[in-house]
Steps between C-alpha positions, in 0.01 A plus 500: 500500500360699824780556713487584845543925645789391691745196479394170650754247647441167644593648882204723434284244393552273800450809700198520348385183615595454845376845567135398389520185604202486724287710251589259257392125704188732635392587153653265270532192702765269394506525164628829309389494193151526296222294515349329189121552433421173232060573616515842640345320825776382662643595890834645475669228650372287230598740252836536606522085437426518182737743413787247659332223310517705133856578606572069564324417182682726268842380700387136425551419883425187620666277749872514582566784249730678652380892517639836594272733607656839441356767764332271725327742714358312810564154352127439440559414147746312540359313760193407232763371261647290731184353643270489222731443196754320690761721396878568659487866524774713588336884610750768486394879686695807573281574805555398815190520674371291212776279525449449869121417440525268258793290623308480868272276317720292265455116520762287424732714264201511273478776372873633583516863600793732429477861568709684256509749186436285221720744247787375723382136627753230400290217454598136320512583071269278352338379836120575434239371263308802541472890645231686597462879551185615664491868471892560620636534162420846514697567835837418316749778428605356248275252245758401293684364781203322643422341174867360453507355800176348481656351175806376686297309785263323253550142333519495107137475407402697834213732534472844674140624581472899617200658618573900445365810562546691124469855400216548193649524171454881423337653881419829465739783678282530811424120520918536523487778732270426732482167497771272347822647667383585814368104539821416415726778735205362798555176418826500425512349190766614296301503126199356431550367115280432251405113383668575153834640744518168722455270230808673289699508864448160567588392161865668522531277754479191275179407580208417296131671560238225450227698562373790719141625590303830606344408827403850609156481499508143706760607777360902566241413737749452740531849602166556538513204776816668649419918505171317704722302712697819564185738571372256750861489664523817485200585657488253779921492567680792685810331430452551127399882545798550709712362234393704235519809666843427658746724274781243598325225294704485170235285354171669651411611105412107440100661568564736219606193281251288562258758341716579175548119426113487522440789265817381314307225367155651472669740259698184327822726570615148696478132309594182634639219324595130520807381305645184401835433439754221410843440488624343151603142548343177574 
């Protein structure tokens, strides 16, 4: 496990957020997370789909399954679970800026926004036939914590599908150095485990791995797509060259970041992974 320079708490991580808001919808768009390249051809937005759609199929999604989507971002994916699986979703953030967005466009209580800190939510035990975690997992103080209560909210027989960032098995010391805990001190992301790490986390919860997959090569050309995104910003936006040069910024080193995560995965210091899980019972 990589752990972070300095320590990471949820406050900070929200920070995080709202501070880089803007970058984030500018660059980004509305979803926050990886896109999936299936051909190698696709548009980003397309890619970004299918990532959504590989997280519905291994959650066995379909209509009126009743889904908590832990880390919800802008509410885009939720929003293509509701309307394309026909899913009740329930999207939890810590960020209010993201919280604000998303619930601006919410149709009729489907999905359901709630900001707050999932590692102290108090949500209805039992309540959901299925979690997602798209790439927030790794923002939790605490993983044990996050995997019991993802335990408590599911149904006997329920299913929990994270997306993570992981650390490489053995990285070498300046893959750690230079790379691995500063992404996660800029990003604030408290560790950055390996897959063999948050399988054996999530199984202390009581839950069951069903399977897990290495989708590094698949999701990586994303930040290709964004450090272009950000040149051209950069190059055409005073606003974001103000930003980064304002020494009042506490999140101005997200330009630094962007370039490590690249290099992070060019150097296979960074993996990515899908995982199943279930919850023993019917």
């Amino acid at each position: 496990m990589i752990a972070s320079n300095r320590p990471i708490d949820s406050a900070s991580v929200a920070d995080h957020y709202d501070e880089l808001d803007s970058f984030y919808r500018d660059i980004w768009g509305e979803h926050l997370h990886h896109g999936l390249w299936l051909h190698g051809n696709e548009t980003a937005e397309l890619a970004v789909a299918q990532l959504v759609k590989l997280v519905a199929d291994y959650a066995q999604i379909t209509s009126g399954t009743r889904v908590c989507d832990i880390g919800c971002g802008y509410g885009a994916t939720a929003r293509m679970l509701a309307r394309e699986n026909g899913a009740v979703v329930t999207a939890v953030t810590l960020s209010r800026a993201q919280y604000l967005y998303a619930y601006k466009g919410e149709s009729m209580g489907n999905p359901e926004y709630l900001m707050a800190d999932w590692l102290t939510a108090e949500l209805v035990p039992e309540s959901f036939d299925a979690a997602v975690a798209i790439e927030s997992s790794e923002h939790m103080p605490d993983k044990n914590e996050f995997f019991l209560r993802v335990f408590r909210v599911l149904r006997p027989g329920g299913r929990l599908v994270v997306c993570s960032w992981l650390a490489a098995e053995r990285p070498a010391s300046w893959q750690k150095n230079w790379l691995l805990r500063p992404i996660c001190t800029e990003g604030r992301l408290p560790h950055l485990m390996t897959s063999a790490e948050l399988v054996a986390t999530a199984e202390k919860s009581g839950l069951t791995a069903a399977s897990r997959k290495d989708i590094s090569g698949q999701v990586a050309p994303t930040w290709s797509i964004v450090i272009l995104r950000f040149l051209r910003r950069l190059a055409s936006d005073q606003g974001y060259r103000s930003f980064l040069f304002d020494p009042g910024r506490r999140n101005r080193v997200f330009a630094a970041t962007i370039a490590r995560i690249w290099l992070a995965y060019r150097t296979e210091a960074m993996r990515y992974g899908i995982f199943e899980f279930k919850k023993p019972g019917r």
